[in-house]
C-alpha positions as a LaTeX table, in Angstrom:
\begin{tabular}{lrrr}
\hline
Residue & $x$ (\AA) & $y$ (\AA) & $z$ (\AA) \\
\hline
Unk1 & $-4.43$ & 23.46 & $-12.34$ \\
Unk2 & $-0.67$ & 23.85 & $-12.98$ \\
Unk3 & 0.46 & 23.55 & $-9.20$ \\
Unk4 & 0.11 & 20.77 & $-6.94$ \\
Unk5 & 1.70 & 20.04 & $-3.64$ \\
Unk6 & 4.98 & 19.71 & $-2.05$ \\
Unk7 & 6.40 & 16.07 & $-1.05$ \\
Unk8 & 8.28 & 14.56 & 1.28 \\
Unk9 & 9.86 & 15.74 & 3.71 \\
Unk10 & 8.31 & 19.29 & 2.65 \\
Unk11 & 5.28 & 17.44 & 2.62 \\
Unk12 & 5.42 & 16.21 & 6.36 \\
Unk13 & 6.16 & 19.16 & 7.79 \\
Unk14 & 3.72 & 21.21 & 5.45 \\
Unk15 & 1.24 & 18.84 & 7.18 \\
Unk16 & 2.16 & 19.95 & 10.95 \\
Unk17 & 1.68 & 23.69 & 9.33 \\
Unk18 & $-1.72$ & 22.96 & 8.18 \\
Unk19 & $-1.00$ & 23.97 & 4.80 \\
Unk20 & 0.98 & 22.01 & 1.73 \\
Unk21 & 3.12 & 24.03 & $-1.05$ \\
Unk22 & 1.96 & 24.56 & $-4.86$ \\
Unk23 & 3.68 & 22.44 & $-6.97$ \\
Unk24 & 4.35 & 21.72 & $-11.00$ \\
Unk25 & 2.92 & 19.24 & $-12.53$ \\
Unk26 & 5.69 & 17.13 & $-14.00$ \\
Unk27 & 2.96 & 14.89 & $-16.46$ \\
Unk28 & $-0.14$ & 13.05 & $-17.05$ \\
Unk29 & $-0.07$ & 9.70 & $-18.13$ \\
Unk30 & $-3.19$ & 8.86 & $-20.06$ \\
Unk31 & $-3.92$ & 5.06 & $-18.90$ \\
Unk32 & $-6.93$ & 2.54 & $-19.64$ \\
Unk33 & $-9.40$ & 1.96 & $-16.58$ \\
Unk34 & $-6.64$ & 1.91 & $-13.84$ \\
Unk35 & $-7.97$ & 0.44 & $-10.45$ \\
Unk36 & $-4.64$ & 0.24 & $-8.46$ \\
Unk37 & $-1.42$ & 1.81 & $-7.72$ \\
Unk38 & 1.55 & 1.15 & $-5.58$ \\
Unk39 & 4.60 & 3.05 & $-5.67$ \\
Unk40 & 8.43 & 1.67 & $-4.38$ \\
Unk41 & 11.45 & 4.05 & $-2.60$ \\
Unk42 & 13.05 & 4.58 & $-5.76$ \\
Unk43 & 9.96 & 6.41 & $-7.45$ \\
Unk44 & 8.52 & 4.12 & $-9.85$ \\
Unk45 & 4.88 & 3.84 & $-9.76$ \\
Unk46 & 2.93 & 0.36 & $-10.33$ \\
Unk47 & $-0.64$ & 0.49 & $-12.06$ \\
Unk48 & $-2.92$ & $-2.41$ & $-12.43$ \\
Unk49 & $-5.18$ & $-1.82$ & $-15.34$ \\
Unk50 & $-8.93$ & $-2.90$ & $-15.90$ \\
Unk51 & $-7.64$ & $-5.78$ & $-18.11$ \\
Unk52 & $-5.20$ & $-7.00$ & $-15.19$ \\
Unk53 & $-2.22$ & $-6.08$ & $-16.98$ \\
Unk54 & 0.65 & $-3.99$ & $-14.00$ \\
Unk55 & 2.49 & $-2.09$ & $-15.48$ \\
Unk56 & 5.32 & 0.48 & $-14.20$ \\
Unk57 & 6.81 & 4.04 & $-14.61$ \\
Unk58 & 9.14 & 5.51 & $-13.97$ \\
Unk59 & 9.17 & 8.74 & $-11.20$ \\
Unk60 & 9.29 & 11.02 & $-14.57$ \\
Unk61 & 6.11 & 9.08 & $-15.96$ \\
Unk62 & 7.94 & 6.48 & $-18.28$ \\
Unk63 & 7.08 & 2.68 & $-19.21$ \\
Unk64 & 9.68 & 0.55 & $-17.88$ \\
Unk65 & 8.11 & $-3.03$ & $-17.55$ \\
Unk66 & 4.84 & $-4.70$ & $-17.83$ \\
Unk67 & 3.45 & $-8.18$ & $-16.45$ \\
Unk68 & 0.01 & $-9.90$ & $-16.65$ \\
Unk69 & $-1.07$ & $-13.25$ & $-15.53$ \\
Unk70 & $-4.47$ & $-14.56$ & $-16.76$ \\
Unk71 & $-4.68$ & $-17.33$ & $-15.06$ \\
Unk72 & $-5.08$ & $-16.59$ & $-11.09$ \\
Unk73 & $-8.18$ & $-14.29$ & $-11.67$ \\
Unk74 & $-7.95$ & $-10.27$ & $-10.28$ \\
Unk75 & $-4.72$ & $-8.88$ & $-9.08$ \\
Unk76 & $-6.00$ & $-7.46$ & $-5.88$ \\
Unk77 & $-2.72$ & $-5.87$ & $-4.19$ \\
Unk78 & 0.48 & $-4.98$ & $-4.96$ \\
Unk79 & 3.56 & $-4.93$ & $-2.57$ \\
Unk80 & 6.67 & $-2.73$ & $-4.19$ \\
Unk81 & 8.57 & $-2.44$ & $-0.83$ \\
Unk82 & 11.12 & $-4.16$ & $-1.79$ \\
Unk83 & 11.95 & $-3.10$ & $-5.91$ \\
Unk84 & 14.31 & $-6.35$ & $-6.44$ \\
Unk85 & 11.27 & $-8.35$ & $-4.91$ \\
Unk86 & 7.39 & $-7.01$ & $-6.05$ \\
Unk87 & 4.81 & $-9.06$ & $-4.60$ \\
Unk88 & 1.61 & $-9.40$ & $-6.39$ \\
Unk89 & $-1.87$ & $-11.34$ & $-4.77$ \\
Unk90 & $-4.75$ & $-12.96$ & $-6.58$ \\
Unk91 & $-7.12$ & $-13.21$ & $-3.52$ \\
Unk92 & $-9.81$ & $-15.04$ & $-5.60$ \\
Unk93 & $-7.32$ & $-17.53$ & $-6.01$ \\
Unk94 & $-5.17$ & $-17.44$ & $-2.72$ \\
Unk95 & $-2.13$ & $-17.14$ & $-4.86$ \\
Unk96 & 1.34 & $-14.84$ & $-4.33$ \\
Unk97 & 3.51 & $-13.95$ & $-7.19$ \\
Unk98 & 7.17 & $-12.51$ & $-6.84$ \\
Unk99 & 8.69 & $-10.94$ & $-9.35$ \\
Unk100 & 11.88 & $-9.40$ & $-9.88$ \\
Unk101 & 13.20 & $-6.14$ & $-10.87$ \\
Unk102 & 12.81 & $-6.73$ & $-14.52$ \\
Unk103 & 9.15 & $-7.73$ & $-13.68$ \\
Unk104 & 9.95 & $-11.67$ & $-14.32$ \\
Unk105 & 7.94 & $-14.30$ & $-11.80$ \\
Unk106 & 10.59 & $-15.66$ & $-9.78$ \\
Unk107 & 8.02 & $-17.66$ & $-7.46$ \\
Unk108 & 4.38 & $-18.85$ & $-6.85$ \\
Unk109 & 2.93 & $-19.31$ & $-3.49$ \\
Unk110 & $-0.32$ & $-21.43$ & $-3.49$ \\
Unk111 & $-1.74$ & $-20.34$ & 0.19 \\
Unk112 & $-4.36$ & $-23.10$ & $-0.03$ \\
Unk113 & $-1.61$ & $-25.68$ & 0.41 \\
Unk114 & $-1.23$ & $-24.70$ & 4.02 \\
Unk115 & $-4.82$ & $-24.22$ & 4.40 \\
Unk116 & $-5.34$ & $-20.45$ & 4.27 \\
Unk117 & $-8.30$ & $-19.84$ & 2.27 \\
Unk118 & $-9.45$ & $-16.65$ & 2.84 \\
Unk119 & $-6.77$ & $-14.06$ & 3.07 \\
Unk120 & $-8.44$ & $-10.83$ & 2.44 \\
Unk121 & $-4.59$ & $-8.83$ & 3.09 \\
Unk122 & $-0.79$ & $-10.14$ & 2.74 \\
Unk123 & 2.49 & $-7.96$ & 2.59 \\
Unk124 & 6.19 & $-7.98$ & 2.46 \\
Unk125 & 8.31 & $-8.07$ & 5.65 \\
Unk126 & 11.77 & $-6.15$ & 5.62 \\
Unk127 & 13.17 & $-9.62$ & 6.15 \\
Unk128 & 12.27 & $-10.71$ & 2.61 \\
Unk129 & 9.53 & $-13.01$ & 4.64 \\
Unk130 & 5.69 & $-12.40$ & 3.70 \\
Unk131 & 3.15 & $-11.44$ & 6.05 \\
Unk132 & $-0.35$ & $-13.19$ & 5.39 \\
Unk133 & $-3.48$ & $-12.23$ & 7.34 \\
Unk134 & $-5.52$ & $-15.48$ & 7.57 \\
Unk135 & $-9.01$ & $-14.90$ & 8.15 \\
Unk136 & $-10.63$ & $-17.60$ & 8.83 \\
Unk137 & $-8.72$ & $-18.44$ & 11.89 \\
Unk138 & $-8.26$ & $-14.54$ & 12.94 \\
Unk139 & $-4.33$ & $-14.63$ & 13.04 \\
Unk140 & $-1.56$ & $-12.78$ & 11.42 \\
Unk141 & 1.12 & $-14.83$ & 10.15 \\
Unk142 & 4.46 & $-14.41$ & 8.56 \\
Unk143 & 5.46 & $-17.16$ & 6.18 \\
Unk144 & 8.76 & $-18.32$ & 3.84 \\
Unk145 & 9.20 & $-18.74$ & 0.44 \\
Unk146 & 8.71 & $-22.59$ & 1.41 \\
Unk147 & 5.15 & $-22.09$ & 2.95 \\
Unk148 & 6.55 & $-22.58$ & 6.42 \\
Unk149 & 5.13 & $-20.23$ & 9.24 \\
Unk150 & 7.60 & $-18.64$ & 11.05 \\
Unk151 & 5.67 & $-16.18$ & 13.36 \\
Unk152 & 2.26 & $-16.49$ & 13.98 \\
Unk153 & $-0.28$ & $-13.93$ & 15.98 \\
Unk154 & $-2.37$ & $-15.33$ & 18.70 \\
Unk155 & $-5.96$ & $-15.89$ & 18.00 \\
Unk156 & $-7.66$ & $-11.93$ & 17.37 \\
Unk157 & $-10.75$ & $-12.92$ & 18.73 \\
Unk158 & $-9.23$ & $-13.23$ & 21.68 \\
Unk159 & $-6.54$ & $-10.60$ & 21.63 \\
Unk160 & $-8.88$ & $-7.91$ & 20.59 \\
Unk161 & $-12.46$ & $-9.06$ & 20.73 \\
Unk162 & $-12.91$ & $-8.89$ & 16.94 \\
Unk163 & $-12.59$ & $-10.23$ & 13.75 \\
Unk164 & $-9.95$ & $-7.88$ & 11.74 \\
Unk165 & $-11.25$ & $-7.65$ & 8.09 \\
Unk166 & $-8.43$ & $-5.69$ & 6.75 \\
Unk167 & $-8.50$ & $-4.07$ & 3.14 \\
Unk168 & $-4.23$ & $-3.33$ & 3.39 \\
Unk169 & $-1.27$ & $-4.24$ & 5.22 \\
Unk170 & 1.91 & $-3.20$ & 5.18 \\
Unk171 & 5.05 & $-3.20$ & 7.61 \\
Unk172 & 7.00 & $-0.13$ & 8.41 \\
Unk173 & 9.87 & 0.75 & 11.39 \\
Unk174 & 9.49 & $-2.70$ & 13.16 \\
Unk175 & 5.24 & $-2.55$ & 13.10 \\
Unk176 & 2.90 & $-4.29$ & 11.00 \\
Unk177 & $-0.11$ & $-2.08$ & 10.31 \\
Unk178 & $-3.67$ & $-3.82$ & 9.13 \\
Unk179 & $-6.18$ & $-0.98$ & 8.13 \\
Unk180 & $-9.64$ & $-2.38$ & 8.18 \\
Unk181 & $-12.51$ & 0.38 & 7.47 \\
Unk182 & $-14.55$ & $-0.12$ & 9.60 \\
Unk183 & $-12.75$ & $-1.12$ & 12.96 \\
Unk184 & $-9.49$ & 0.81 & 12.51 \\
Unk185 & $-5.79$ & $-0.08$ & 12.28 \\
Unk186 & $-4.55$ & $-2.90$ & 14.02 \\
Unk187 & $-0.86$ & $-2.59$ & 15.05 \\
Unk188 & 1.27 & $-5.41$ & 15.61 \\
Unk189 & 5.35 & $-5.99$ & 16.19 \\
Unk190 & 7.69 & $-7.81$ & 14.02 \\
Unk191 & 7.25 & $-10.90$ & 15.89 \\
Unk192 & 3.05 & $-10.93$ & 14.86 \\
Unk193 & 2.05 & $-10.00$ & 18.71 \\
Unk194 & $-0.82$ & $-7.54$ & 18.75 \\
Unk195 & $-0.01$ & $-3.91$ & 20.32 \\
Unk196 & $-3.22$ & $-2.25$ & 20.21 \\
Unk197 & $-6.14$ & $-0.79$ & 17.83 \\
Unk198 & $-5.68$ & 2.96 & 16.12 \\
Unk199 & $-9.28$ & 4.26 & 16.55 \\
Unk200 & $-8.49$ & 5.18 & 12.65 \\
Unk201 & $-11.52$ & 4.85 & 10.53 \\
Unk202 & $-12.14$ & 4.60 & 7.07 \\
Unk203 & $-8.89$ & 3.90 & 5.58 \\
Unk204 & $-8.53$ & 1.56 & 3.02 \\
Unk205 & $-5.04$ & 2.63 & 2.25 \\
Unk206 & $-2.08$ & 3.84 & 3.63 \\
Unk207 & 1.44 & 4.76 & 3.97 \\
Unk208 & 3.81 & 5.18 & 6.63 \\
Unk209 & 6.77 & 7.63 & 7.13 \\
Unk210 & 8.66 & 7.13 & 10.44 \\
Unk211 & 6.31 & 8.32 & 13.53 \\
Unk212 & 3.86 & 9.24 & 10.56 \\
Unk213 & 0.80 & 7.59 & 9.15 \\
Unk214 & $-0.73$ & 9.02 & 5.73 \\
Unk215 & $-3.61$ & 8.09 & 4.19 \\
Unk216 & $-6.44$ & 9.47 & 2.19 \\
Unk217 & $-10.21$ & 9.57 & 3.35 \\
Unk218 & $-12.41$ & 10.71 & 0.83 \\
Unk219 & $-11.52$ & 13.84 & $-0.12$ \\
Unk220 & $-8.81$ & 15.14 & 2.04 \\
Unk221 & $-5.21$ & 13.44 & 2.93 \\
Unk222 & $-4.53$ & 13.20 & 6.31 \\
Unk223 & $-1.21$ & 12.33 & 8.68 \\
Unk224 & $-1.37$ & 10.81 & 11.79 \\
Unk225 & 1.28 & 11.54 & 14.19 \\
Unk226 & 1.94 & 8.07 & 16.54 \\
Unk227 & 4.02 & 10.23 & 19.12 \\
Unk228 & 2.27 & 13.24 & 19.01 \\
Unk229 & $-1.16$ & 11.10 & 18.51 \\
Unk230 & $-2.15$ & 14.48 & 16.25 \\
Unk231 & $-4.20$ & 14.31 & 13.39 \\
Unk232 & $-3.83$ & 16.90 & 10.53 \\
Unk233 & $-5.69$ & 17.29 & 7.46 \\
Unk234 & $-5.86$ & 19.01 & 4.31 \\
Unk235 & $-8.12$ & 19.04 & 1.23 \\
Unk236 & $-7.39$ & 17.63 & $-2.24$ \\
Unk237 & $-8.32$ & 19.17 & $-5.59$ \\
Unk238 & $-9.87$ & 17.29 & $-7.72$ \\
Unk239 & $-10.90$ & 14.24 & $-6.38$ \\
Unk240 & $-13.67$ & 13.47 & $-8.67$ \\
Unk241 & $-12.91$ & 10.23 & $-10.20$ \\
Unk242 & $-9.73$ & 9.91 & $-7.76$ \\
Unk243 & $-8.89$ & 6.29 & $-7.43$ \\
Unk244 & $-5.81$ & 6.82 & $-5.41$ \\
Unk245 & $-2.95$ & 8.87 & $-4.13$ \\
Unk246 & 0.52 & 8.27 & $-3.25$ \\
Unk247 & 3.73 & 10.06 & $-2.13$ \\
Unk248 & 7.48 & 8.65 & $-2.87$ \\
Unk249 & 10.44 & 10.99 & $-2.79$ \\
Unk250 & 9.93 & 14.48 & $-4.36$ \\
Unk251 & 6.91 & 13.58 & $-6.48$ \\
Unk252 & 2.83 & 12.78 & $-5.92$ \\
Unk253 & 1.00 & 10.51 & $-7.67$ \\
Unk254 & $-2.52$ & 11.14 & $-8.64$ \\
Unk255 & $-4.42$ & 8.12 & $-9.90$ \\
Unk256 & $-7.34$ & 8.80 & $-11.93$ \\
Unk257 & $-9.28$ & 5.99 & $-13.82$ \\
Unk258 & $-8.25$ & 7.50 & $-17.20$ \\
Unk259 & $-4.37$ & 9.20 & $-16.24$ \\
Unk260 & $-1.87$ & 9.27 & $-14.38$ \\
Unk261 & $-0.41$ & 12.66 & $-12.95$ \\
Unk262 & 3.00 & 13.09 & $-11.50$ \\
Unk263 & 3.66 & 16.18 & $-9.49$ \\
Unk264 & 7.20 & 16.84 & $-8.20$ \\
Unk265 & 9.41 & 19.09 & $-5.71$ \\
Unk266 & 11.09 & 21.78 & $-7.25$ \\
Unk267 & 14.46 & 21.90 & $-5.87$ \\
Unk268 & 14.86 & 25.86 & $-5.64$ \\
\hline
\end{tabular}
């Protein structure tokens, strides 16, 4: 298929329409057993390959950096928020890389050494502080570069009645979303104080766009409107061997397990 869909902002308001433009396909990366993708505000698209090698493009489908560690076991989630400061997690290990721009480890946090053993989600705050869901003890908590907790949720068990067991976090407009499948998306301020529980289900995966949420659920993409508390959806071609989707800018990011395609905007 030679046209794909329109992205932001067409793509928001294409949403509250029902519908979503045709757009070009811009290329297709062929890649080797992808599992992951991220993307950052600028475009450029992070893929974690089978062998645990990330590597990144470009928003026109270009290799501009690569970085592997063998030595912490799987990388599990990527955090490109922040482009001058990429956070990578080897949950098997309870260990937090940062990188830099030109993909280079600038830093190595060892969770273990403050006694979080189990962290099954951890993201970037837009303070250049890291958020780190600790499981065991059923809090949210944002830590330093130094290890030292600097905000730390109340006890979920008690706040909520349950034990988050989020796949995702990631912080957006002042709120800290944690998307677990199965119970829905717990929403928290910047301080780590619980707000209240999206009845979202089934989201492993997600991105946020002001007021909007945007996620995929098997084979549609949906957008949840926090003000208007509307859900749209619409269908996605394709999705047979789909591993992920992502918008950023004017393009759209389909991840398959063997390519990569970029869609984009046209601007006429």
């Amino acid at each position: 298929m030679k046209y794909i869909y329109a992205i932001l902002p067409l793509f928001l308001l294409a949403l509250c329409c029902g519908r979503l433009p045709a757009q070009e396909l811009l290329k297709s990366v062929p890649v080797a057993d992808a599992r992951l993708m991220t993307t950052d505000e600028m475009g450029n698209v992070y893929l974690v390959r089978g062998d645990n090698s990330l590597i990144r493009y470009s928003q026109d489908g270009d290799s501009t950096g690569n970085f592997r560690s063998i030595q912490n076991g799987d990388l599990s989630w990527i955090d490109a928020t922040n482009p001058l400061r990429i956070l990578l997690f080897y949950a098997d290990f309870s260990k937090i890389i940062l990188l830099d721009r030109m993909l280079t480890p600038k830093n190595e946090l060892d969770l273990k050494t403050i006694g979080i053993f189990n962290a099954p989600a951890v993201g970037i705050s837009v303070d250049g502080r890291i958020w780190v869901y600790d499981f065991n003890n059923a809090r949210l908590k944002k830590i330093d570069d130094q290890l030292n907790a600097t905000n730390t949720s109340n006890d979920m068990r008690i706040e909520s009645g349950t034990v988050p067991e989020p796949t995702c976090m990631i912080e957006r407009e002042g709120k800290v979303y944690l998307c677990d499948a199965e119970k829905g998306i717990y929403t928290f301020d910047r301080f780590a104080s619980f707000i209240n529980t999206l009845e979202i289900k089934g989201v492993s995966r997600m991105q946020a766009f002001g007021s909007q949420l945007v996620y995929r659920r098997g084979d549609t993409l949906n957008a949840y409107d926090l003000k208007s508390l509307s859900l749209k959806v619409i269908p996605l071609p394709h999705t047979a061997d789909l591993v992920d989707v992502r918008i950023e800018r004017k393009r759209m990011y389909f991840l398959y397990a063997n390519k990569l395609d970029i869609y984009v905007t046209p601007d006429n």
